[in-house]
C-alpha positions, 0 to 999 in steps of 0.5 A: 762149144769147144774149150780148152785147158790143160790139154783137156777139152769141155763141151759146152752149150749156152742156154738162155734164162729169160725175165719177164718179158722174155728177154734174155737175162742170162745165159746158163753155161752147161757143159758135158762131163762125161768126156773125161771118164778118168776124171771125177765131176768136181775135177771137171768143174774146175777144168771148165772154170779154167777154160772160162778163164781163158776163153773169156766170158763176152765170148760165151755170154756177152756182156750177160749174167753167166750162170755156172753150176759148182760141184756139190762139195763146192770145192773151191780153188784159186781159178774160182776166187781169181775169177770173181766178177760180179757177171758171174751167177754161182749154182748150187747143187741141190744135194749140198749139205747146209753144214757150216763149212759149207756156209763159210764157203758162201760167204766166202764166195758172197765176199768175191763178188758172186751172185748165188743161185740155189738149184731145184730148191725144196724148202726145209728147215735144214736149207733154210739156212742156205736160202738166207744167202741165196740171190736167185733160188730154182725150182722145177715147174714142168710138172705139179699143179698151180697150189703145189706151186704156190706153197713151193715159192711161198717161203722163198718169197717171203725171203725176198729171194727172186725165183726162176722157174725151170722146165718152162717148155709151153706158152701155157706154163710159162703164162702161169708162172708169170701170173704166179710171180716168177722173175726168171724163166728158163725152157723151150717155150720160146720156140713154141708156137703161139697159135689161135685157132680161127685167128688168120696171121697178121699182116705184117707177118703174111707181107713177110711170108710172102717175101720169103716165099718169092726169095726161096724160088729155086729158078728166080733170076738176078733180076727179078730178085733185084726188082724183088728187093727194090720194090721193099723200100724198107727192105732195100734200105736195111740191106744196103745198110747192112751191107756197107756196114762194118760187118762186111768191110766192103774196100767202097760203097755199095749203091744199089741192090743190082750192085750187091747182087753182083758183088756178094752174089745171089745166094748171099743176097737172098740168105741175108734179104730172108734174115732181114725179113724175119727180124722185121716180125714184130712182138718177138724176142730177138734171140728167138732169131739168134736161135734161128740163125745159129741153128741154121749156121751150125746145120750149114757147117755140119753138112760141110764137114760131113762134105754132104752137098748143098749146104745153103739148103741145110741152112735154110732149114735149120734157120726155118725150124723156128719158123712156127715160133716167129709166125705164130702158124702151124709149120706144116702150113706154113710150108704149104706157101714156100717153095722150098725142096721136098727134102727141106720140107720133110726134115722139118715136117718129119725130121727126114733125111741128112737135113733132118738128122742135121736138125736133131742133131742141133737142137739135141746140142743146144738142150745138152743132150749129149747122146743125140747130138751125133750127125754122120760119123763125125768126131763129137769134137767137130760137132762141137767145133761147129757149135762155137763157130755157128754161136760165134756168127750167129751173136755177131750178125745179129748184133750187125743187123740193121734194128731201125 
């Protein structure tokens, strides 16, 4: 995401903090300061901050918490304290020093409303101090064995602070962590797959693989999608619905999917009908599928703005790059019973090909690995560009979605 103050432009990324049901509970705003080599980090900070301001926080986190990350020397200045809102969750570095200037400045911070969260926090007596103020406290979880573990959140819990468990990256860590007690949890392990050997898919997802496989037919007609639709009462209705909603503004009523077809067109049908598809999989957490959709959106634009053809095709594969995660099945065989390109197959498969690059390229933005996320020979601002347009779209469609 692009924002803008001053003349100066941050890149940032959301990424999402979970509780215990995997639910989002925050989002934590990261952004890239290495962009303005003339200016040092604390001067970035404040540049973000300000471009919050501007930009406004129901567009980066909705109504959510928004974690945002101070500058170790917690410099803080007038945008900060004007900024004060009790949405707004403060981390602070590790390599804060526990002096009492920097306490004052807690409380001064304490006092304006904020929620503190200490960074990759190692218990000492020196930070004991800076644990006293704390809401929430950090700790890194990726590596270390279950004791090592428990003797770090030992004295956080007996502080009464809530603990986030950071480096979350498999179904396997983040069940010890929710057996150890964390109440937040933050990593990649929500598009891992959770796999049982032996154990066949369910049904309710095999009757949505199904469906899937028949709409991604390259030579399927408008009526035999129709019929398709038609046959899926649930399907049809939640369309039909989607479509006469507000979200469209249709000038009159769309009545039936024969209709739909013929005003939207084929392409958009079957795009909406295989979206309306994958929420209705059940015991997943809903921004799984936003990050589904916003990979697909952001792949969908970077093939546009590299003028690359058949952007729909980037879409799909971006969109099923979770589809391992929502299914709960390995993606090679799941692909095995879609007819999809062999280009879009091995983009996912192997991450072959200018729809696997687009793939790279998204999931390296969303991580904040800066480096990696480059497609083509395009600006790294209109990377960003398609960041905010492909969040943007992905919140607002979701939200739109028929739930019921």
């Amino acid at each position: 995401m692009e924002l803008r103050v001053s003349s100066k432009q941050v890149f940032v990324t959301r990424q999402g903090i979970y509780n215990r049901l995997s639910e989002v509970f925050a989002y934590e705003l990261i952004f890239n300061d290495t962009i303005n080599v003339d200016s040092d980090h604390s001067s970035n900070v404040r540049d973000f901050i300000g471009n919050v301001v501007e930009i406004g926080l129901d567009n980066l986190a909705g109504r959510r918490p928004a974690i945002i990350n101070l500058d170790p020397e917690l410099q803080l200045d007038e945008t900060l304290l004007q900024l004060s809102t009790p949405q707004i969750i403060l981390g602070i570095s590790p390599t804060t020093p526990a002096s009492d200037e920097n306490i004052e400045k807690l409380l001064k911070l304490k006092g304006h409303g904020y929620k503190l969260l200490l960074n990759d926090f190692v218990y000492s007596q020196e930070r004991a101090e800076l644990l006293k103020h704390a809401d929430i406290v950090r700790i890194q979880v990726g590596i270390g064995d279950l004791r090592e573990m428990m003797e770090a959140i030992t004295p956080i819990r007996e502080a009464g602070v809530e603990i986030l468990a950071d480096g979350v990256d498999s179904r396997d860590v983040h069940a010890r962590c929710v057996q150890l007690g964390f109440s937040y949890f933050r990593g990649n392990f929500l598009c891992q797959p959770n796999i049982v050997e032996g154990k066949r898919l369910a049904s309710n997802r095999t009757t949505a693989l199904r469906l899937i496989a028949s709409l991604q037919a390259a030579d399927v007609s408008n009526k035999e999608i129709e019929t398709l639709i038609s046959q899926d009462v649930t399907l049809s209705y939640k369309l039909l619905r989607h479509i006469n909603s507000a979200f469209f503004a249709l000038p009159r009523e769309i009545e039936s999917i024969k209709q739909a077809i013929v005003y939207l067109g084929l392409q958009a049908i079957k795009q909406w009908a295989t979206l309306i598809s994958l929420t209705n999989v059940d015991d997943k957490p809903s921004e799984l599928m936003n990050i589904s959709m916003l990979r697909g959106k952001m792949c969908e634009l970077l093939a546009e703005q590299a003028r690359l053809p058949q952007p729909a095709g980037f879409f799909t594969a971006g969109l099923f790059s979770t589809l391992d995660a929502i299914m709960d099945a390995d993606m090679g065989e799941l692909l095995e019973q879609l007819p999809l390109s062999q280009e879009i197959k091995d983009a996912l498969l192997k991450r072959e090909g200018a729809i696997g690059e687009a793939i790279n390229c998204v999931i390296a933005y969303e991580q904040s690995d800066w480096e990696k996320s480059a497609f083509q020979d395009l600006d790294p601002w209109k990377v960003a560009t398609t960041y905010t347009e492909a969040l943007s779209w992905s919140d607002s469609t979701l939200a739109a979605l028929p739930s019921g």
